[in-house]
N, CA, C and O atoms as a GROMACS GRO file, in nm:
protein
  344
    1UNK      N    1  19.710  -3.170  -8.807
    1UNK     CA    2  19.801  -3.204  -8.914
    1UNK      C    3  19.776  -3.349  -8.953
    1UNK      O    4  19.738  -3.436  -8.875
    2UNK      N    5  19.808  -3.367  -9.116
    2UNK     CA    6  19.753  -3.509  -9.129
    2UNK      C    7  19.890  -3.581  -9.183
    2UNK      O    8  19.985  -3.510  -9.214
    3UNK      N    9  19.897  -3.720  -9.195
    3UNK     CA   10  20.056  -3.756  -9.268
    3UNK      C   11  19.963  -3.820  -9.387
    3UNK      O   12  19.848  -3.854  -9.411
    4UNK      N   13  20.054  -3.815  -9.427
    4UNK     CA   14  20.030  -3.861  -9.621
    4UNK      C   15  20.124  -3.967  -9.659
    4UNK      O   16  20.245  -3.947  -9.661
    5UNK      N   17  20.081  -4.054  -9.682
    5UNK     CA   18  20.204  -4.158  -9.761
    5UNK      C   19  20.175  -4.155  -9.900
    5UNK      O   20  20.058  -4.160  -9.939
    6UNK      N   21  20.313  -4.142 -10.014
    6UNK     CA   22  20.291  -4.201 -10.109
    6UNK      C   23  20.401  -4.323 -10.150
    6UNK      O   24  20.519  -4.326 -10.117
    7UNK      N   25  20.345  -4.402 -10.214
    7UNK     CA   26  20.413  -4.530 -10.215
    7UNK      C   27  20.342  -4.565 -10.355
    7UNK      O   28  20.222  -4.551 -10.376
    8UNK      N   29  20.463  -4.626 -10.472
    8UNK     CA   30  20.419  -4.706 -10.552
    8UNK      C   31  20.299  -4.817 -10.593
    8UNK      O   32  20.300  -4.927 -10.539
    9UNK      N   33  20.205  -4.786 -10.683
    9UNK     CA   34  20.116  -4.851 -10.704
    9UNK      C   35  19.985  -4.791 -10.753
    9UNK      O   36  19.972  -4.669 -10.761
   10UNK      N   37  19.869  -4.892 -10.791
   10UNK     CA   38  19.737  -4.803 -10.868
   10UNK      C   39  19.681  -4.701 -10.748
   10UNK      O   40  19.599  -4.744 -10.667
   11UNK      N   41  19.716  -4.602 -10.742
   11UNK     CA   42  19.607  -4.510 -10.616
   11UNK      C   43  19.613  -4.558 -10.503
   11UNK      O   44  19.521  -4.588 -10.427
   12UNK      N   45  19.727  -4.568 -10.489
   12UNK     CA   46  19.778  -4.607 -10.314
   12UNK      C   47  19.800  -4.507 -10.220
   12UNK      O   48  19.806  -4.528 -10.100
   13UNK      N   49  19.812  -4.382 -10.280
   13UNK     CA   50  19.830  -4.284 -10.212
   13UNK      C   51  19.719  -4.210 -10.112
   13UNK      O   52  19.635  -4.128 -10.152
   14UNK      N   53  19.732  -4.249  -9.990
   14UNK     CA   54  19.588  -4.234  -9.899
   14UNK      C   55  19.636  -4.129  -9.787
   14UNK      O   56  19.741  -4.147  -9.725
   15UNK      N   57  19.554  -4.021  -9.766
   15UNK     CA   58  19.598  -3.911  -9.679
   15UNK      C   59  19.513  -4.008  -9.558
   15UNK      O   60  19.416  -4.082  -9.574
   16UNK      N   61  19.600  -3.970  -9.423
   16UNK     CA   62  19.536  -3.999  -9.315
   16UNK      C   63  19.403  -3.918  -9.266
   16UNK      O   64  19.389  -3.797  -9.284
   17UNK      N   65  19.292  -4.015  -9.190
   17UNK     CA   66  19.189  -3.872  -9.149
   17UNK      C   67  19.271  -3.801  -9.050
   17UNK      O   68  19.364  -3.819  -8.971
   18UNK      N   69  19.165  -3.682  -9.106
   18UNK     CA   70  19.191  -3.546  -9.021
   18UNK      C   71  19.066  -3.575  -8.888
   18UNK      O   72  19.107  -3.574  -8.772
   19UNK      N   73  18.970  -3.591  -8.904
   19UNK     CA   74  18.891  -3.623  -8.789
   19UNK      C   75  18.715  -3.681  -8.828
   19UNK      O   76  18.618  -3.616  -8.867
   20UNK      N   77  18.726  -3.805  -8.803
   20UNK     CA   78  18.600  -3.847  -8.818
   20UNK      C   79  18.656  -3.972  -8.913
   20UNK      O   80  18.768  -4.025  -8.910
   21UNK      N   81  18.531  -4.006  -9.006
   21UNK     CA   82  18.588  -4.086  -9.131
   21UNK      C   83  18.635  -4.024  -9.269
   21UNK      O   84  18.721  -4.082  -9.336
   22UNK      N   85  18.580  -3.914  -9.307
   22UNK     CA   86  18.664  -3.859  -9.422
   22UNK      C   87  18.837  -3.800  -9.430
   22UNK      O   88  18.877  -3.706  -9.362
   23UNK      N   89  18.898  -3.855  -9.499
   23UNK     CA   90  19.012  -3.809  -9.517
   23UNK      C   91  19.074  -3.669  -9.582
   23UNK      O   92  19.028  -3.593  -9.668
   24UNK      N   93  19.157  -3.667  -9.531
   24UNK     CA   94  19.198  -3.500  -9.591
   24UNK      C   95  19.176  -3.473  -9.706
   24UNK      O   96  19.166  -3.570  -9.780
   25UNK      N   97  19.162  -3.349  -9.761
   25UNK     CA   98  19.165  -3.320  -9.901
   25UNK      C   99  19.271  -3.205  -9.936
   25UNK      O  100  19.229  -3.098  -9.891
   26UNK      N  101  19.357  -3.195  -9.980
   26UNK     CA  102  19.434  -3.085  -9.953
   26UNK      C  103  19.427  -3.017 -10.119
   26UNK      O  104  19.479  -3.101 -10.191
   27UNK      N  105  19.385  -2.907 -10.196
   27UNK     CA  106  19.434  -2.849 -10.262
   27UNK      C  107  19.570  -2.748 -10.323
   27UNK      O  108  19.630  -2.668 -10.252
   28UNK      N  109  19.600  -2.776 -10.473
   28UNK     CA  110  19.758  -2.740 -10.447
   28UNK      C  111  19.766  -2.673 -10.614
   28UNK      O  112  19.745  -2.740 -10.716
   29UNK      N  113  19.802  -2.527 -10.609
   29UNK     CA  114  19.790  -2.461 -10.779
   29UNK      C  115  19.864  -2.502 -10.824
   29UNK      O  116  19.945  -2.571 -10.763
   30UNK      N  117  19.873  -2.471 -10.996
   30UNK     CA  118  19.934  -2.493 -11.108
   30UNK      C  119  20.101  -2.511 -11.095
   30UNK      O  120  20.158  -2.591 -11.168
   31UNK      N  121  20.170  -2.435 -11.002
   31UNK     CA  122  20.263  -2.416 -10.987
   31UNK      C  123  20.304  -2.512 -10.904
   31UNK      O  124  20.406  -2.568 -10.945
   32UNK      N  125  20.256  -2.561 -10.785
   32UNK     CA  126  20.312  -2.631 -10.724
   32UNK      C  127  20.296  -2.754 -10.797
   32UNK      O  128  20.380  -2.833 -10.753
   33UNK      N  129  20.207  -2.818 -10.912
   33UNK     CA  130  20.140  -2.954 -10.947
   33UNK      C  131  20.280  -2.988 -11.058
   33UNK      O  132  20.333  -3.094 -11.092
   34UNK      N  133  20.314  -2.802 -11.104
   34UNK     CA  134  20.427  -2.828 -11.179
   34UNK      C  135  20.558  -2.872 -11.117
   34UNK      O  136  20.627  -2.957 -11.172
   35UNK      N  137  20.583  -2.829 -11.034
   35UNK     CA  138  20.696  -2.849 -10.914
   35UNK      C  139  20.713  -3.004 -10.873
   35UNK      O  140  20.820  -3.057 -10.842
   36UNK      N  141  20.597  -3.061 -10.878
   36UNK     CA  142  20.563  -3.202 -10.830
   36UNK      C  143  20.603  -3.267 -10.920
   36UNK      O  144  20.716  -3.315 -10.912
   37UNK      N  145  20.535  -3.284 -11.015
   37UNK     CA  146  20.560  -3.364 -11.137
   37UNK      C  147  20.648  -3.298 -11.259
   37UNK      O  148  20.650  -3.362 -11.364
   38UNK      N  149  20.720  -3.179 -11.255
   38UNK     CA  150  20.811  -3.172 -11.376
   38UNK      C  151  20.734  -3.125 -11.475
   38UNK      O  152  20.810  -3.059 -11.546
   39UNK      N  153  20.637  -3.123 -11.516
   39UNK     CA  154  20.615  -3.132 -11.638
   39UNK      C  155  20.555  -2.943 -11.593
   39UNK      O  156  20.519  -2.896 -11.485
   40UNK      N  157  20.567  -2.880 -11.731
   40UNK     CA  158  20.533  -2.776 -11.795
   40UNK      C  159  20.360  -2.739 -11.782
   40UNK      O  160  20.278  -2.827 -11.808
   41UNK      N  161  20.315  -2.598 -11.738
   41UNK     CA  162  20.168  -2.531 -11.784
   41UNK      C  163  20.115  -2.607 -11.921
   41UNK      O  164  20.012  -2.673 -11.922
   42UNK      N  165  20.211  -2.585 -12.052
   42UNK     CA  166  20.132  -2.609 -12.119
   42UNK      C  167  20.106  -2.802 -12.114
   42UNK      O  168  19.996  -2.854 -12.090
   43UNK      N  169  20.202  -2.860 -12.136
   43UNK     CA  170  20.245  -2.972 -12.123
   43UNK      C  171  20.106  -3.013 -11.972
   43UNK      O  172  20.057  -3.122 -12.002
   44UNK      N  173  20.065  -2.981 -11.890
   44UNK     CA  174  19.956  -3.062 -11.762
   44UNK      C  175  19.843  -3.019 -11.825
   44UNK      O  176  19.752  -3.099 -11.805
   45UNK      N  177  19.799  -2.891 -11.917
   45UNK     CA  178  19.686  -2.878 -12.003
   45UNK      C  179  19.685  -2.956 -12.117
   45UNK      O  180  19.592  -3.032 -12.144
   46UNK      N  181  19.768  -2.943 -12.175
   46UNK     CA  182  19.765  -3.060 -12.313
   46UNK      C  183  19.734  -3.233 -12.305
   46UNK      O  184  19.693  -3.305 -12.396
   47UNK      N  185  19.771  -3.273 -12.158
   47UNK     CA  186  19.724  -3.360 -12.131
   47UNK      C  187  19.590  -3.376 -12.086
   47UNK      O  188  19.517  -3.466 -12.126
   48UNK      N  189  19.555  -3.282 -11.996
   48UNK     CA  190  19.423  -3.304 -11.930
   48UNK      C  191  19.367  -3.336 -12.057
   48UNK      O  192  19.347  -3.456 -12.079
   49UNK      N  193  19.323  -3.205 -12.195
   49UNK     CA  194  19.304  -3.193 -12.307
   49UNK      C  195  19.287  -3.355 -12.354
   49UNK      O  196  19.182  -3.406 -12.394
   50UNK      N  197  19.400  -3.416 -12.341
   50UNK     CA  198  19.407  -3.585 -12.371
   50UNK      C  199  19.336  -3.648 -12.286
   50UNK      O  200  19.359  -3.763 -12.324
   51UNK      N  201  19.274  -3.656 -12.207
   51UNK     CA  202  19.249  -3.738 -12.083
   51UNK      C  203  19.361  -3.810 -11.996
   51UNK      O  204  19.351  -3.902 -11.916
   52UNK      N  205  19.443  -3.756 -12.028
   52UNK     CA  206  19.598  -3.838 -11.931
   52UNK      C  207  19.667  -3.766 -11.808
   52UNK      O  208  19.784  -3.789 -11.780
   53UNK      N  209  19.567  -3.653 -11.718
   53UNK     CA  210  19.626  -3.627 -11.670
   53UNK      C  211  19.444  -3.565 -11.507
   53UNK      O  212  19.330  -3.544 -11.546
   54UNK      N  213  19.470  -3.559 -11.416
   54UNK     CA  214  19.378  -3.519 -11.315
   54UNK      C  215  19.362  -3.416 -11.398
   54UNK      O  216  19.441  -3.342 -11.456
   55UNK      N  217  19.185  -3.429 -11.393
   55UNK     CA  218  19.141  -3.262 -11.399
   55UNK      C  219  19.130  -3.163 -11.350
   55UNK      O  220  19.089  -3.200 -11.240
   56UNK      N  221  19.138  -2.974 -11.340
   56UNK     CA  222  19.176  -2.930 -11.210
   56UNK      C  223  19.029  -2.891 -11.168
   56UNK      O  224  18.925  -2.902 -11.232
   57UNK      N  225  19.050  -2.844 -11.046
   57UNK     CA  226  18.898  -2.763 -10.986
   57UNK      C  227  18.859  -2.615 -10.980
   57UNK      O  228  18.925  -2.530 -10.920
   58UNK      N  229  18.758  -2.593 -11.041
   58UNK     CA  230  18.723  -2.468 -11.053
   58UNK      C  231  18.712  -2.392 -10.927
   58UNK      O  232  18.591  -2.395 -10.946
   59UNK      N  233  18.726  -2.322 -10.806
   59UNK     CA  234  18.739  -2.274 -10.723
   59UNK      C  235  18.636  -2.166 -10.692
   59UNK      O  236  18.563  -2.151 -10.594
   60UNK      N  237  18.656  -2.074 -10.833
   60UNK     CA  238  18.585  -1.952 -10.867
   60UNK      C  239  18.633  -1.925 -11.024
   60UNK      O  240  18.706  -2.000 -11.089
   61UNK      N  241  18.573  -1.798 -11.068
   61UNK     CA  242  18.610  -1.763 -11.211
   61UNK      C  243  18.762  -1.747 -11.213
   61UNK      O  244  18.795  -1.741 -11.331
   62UNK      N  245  18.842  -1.739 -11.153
   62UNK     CA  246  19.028  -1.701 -11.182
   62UNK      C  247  19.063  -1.770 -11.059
   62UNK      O  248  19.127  -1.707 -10.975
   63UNK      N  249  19.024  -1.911 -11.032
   63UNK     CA  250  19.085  -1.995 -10.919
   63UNK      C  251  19.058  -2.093 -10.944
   63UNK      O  252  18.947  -2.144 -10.927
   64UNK      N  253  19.212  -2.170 -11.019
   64UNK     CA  254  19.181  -2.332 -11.035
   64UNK      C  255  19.289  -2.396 -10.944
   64UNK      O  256  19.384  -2.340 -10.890
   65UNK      N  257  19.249  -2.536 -10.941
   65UNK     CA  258  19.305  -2.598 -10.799
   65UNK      C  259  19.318  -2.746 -10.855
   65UNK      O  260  19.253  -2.777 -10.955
   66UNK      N  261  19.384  -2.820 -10.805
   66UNK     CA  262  19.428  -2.977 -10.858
   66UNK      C  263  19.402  -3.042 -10.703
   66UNK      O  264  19.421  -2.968 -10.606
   67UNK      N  265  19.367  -3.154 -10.686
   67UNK     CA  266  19.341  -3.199 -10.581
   67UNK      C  267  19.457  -3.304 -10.550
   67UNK      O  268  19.461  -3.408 -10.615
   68UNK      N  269  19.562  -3.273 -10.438
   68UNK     CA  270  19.704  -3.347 -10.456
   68UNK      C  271  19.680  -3.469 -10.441
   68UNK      O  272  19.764  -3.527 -10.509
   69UNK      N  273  19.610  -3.547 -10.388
   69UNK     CA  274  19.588  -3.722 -10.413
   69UNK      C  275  19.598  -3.751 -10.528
   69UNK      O  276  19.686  -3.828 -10.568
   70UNK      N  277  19.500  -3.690 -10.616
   70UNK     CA  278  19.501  -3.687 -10.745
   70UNK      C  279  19.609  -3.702 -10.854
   70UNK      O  280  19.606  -3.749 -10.967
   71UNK      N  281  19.706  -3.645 -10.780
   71UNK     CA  282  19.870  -3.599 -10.844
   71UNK      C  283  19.927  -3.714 -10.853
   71UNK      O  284  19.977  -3.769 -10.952
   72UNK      N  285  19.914  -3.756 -10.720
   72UNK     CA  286  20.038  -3.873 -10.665
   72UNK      C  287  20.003  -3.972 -10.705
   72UNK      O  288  20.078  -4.061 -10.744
   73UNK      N  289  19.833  -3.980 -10.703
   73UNK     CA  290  19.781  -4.094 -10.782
   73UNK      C  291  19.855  -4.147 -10.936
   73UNK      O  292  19.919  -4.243 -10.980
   74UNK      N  293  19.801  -4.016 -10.982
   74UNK     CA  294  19.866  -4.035 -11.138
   74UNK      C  295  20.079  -4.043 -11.152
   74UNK      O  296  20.142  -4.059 -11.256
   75UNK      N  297  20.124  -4.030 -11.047
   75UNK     CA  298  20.262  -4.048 -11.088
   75UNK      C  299  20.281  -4.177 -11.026
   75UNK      O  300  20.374  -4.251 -11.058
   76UNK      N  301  20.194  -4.208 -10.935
   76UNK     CA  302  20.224  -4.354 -10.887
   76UNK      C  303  20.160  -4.453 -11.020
   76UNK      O  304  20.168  -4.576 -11.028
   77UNK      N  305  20.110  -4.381 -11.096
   77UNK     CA  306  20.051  -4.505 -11.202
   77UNK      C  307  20.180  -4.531 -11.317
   77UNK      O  308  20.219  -4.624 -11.387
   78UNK      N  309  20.220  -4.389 -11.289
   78UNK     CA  310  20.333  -4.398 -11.418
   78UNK      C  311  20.453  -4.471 -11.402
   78UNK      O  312  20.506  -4.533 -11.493
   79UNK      N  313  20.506  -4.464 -11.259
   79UNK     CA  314  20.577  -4.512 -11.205
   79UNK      C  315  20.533  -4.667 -11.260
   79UNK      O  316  20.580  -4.730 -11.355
   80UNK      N  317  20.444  -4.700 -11.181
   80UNK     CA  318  20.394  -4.834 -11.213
   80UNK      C  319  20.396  -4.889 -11.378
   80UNK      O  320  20.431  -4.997 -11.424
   81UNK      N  321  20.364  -4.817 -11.416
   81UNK     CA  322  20.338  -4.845 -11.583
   81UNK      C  323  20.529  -4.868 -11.640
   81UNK      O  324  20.588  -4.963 -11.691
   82UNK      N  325  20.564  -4.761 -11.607
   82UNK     CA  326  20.740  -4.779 -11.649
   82UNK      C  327  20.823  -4.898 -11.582
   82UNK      O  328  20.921  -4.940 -11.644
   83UNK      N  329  20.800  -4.938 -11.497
   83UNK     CA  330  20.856  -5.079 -11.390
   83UNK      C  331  20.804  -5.169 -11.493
   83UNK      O  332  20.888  -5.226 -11.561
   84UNK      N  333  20.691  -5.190 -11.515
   84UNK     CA  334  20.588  -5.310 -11.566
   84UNK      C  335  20.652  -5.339 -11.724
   84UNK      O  336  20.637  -5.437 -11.796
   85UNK      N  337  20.724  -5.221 -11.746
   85UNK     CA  338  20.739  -5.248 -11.944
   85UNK      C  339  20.872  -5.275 -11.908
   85UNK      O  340  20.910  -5.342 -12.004
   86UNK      N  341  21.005  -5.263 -11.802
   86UNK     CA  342  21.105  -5.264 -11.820
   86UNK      C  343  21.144  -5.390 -11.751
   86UNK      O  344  21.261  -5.426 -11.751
   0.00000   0.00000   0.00000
């Protein structure tokens, strides 16, 4: 089992290693990325579409996948970005 911190800031969000020097990678579907961040299917495509949002991973032909660092990354930026203007 690995622990995960996320904490405010540019891509601070660092999974602990699992064993050796590479760190975990955990994959997480559409549903859960929605669960995470709030936002809507169409609404996390319309962005990718924009470049404003992680792109997901192709898996196979009917298996896409978001890579959760990736996630936390991008809400820790937003976070950051909304503090910074207020």
């Amino acid at each position: 089992m690995t622990a995960t911190t996320h904490s405010i800031g540019k891509h601070s969000h660092q999974a602990a290693p699992a064993s050796g020097d590479k760190p975990a990678i955990r994959f997480i579907k559409r549903q859960t990325v929605e669960g995470i961040t709030g936002l809507s299917c169409t609404e996390i495509y319309r962005r990718i579409g924009a470049d404003n949002f992680p792109k997901q991973v192709m898996l196979g032909p009917k298996c896409v996948v978001w890579v959760e660092s990736e996630i936390y990354g991008w809400m820790n930026d937003r976070i950051a970005e909304s503090r910074a203007v207020a």
